[in-house]
C-alpha positions in Angstrom: 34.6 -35.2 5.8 34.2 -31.4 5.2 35.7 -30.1 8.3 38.9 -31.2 7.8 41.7 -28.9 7.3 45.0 -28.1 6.9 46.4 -26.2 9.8 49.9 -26.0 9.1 52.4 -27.0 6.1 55.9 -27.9 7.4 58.9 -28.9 4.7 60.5 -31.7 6.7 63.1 -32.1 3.8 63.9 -30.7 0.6 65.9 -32.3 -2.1 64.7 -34.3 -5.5 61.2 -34.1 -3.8 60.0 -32.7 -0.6 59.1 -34.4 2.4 55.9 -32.6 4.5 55.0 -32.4 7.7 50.6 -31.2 7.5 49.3 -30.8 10.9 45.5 -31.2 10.1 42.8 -30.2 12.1 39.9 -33.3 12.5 36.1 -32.4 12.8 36.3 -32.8 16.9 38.8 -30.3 17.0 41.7 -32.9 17.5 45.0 -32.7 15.0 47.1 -35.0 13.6 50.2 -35.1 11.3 50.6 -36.4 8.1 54.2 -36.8 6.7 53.6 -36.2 3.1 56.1 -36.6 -0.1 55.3 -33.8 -2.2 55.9 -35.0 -5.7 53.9 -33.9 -8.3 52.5 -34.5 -11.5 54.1 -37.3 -13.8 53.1 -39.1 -17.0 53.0 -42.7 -17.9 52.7 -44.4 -21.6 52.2 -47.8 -22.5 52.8 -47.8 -26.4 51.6 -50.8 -28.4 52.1 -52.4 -31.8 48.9 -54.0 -32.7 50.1 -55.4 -35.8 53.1 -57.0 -34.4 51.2 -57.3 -31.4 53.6 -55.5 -29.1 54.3 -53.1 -26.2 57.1 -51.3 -25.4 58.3 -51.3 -21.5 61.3 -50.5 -19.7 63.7 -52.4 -17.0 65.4 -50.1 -15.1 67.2 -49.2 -11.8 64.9 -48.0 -8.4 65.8 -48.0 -5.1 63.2 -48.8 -3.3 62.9 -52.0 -5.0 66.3 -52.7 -4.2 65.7 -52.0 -0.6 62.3 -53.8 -0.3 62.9 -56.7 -2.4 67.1 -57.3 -3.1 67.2 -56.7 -6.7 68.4 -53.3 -8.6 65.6 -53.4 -11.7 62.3 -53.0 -12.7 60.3 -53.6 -15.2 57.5 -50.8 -16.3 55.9 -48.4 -18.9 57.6 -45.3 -20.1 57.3 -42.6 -17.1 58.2 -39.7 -15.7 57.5 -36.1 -14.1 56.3 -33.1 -15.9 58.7 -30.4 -16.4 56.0 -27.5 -15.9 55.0 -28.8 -19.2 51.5 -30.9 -20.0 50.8 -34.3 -19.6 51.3 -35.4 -23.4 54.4 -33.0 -24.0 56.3 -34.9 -20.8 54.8 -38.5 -22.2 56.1 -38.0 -25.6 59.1 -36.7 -24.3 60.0 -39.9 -21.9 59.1 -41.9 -24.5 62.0 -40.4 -26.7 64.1 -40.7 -23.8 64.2 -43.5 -22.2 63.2 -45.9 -25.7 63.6 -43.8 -28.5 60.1 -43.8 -29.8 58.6 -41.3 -31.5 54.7 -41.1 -30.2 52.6 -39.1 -32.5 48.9 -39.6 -31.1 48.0 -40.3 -27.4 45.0 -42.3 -25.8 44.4 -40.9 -22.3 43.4 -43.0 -19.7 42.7 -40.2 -17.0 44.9 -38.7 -14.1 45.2 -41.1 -11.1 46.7 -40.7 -7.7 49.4 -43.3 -7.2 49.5 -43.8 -3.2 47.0 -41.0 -2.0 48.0 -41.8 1.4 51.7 -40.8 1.2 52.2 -38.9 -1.8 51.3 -36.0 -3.9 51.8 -38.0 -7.2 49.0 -37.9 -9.8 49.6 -40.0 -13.0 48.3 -39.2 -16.0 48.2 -42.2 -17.7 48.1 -43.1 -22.0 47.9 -45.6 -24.2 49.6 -44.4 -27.8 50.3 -46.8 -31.0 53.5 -47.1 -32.8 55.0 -48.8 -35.3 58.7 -50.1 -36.3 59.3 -46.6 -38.6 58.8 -44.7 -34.9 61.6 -46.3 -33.2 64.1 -43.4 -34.5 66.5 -43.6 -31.9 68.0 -45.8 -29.3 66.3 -44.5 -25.6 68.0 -45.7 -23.1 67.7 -42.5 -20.3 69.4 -39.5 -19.7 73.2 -39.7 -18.5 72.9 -36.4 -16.3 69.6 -38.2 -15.0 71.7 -41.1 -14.0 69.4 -43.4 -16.1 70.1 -46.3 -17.4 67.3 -48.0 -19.1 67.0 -50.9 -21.2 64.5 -51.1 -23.7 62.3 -54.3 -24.0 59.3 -54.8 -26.9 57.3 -57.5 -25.5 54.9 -59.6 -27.3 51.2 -60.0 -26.0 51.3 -63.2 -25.6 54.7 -62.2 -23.0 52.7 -59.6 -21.5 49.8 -61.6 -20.4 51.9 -63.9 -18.5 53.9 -61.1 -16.9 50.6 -60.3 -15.2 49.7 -63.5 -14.1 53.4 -64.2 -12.8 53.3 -61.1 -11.4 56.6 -60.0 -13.2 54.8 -56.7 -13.6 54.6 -55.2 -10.5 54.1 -51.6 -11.1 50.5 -50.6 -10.3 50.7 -47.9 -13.2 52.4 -50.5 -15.1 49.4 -52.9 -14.6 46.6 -50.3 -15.0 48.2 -49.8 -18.4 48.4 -53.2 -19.3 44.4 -53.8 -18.1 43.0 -50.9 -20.3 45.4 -52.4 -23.6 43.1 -55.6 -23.0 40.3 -53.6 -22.5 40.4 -51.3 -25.6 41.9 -54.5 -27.7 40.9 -57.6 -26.7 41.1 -59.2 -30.0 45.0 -58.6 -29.9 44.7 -60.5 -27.2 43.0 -63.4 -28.3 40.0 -62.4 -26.0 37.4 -62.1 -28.8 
């Protein structure tokens, strides 16, 4: 796999993200080209109530969905891209954002590629507790980010059946979901 490489970069498109052409060269000498969506970094946070035994996700509008499947919303953790900022500055600050909590410690999870075939997008992925007192504001998005997000606090019991239904379907989403189980199981009735 070593004598791969990039020959050429071409930008295809640029707009929100960029689309790339790479012309890579393959060990025998042949190439091929990969178009690539250049997006870059993001961060994702499940927080949870283990008391109430809770978890905080977000329904909101994405195109592709829409396009794929017929229906304007989705349901999924907090998200979104860093701002040339780190990983737990952009997750606390989605999690102000778009559901007005107020994160004070992170659990990471790791950094993740989300579709390594098509896109430059690496996830860096948390788990963070909260309780009622953090909810200081009322989330929803960002207007000038054309964001409008509703804010849902799920129950465990909820959240386990959106996995099996498959109501989650938001890989990041789901990995998020698996390592609360995994770290908790008790809140889950699993111990």
């Amino acid at each position: 796999m070593t004598a791969y490489r990039i020959k050429q970069v071409d930008i295809v498109y640029e707009g929100w993200r960029k689309l790339l052409n790479l012309t890579v060269q393959m060990p025998d000498g042949r190439t091929m080209i990969r178009e690539v969506l250049n997006s870059g970094e993001a961060a994702a946070i499940l927080p949870y109530d283990l008391g109430r035994r809770k978890v905080i996700l977000v329904r909101q509008f994405r195109a592709p969905v829409m396009h794929v499947e017929g229906h304007p919303d989705f349901l999924e953790a907090v998200a979104g891209l860093l701002d040339e900022d780190e990983p737990e500055t952009c997750a606390r600050r989605e999690s102000m954002e778009e559901a007005g909590l107020r994160i004070e410690r992170l659990e990471p999870l790791g950094r993740f590629w989300s579709a390594p075939g098509a896109t430059t997008e690496r996830l860096h992925l948390f788990l963070a507790p909260y309780t009622q007192a953090d909810r200081v504001a009322e989330g929803g998005g960002l207007a000038d980010e054309h964001e409008e997000i509703e804010v849902l606090e799920v129950g465990f019991d909820d959240l386990a059946g959106f996995v099996v239904d498959n109501t989650i379907a938001d890989m990041k989403t789901m990995v998020l979901v698996q390592a609360l189980h995994l770290r908790h199981p008790h809140a889950f009735g699993l111990v």
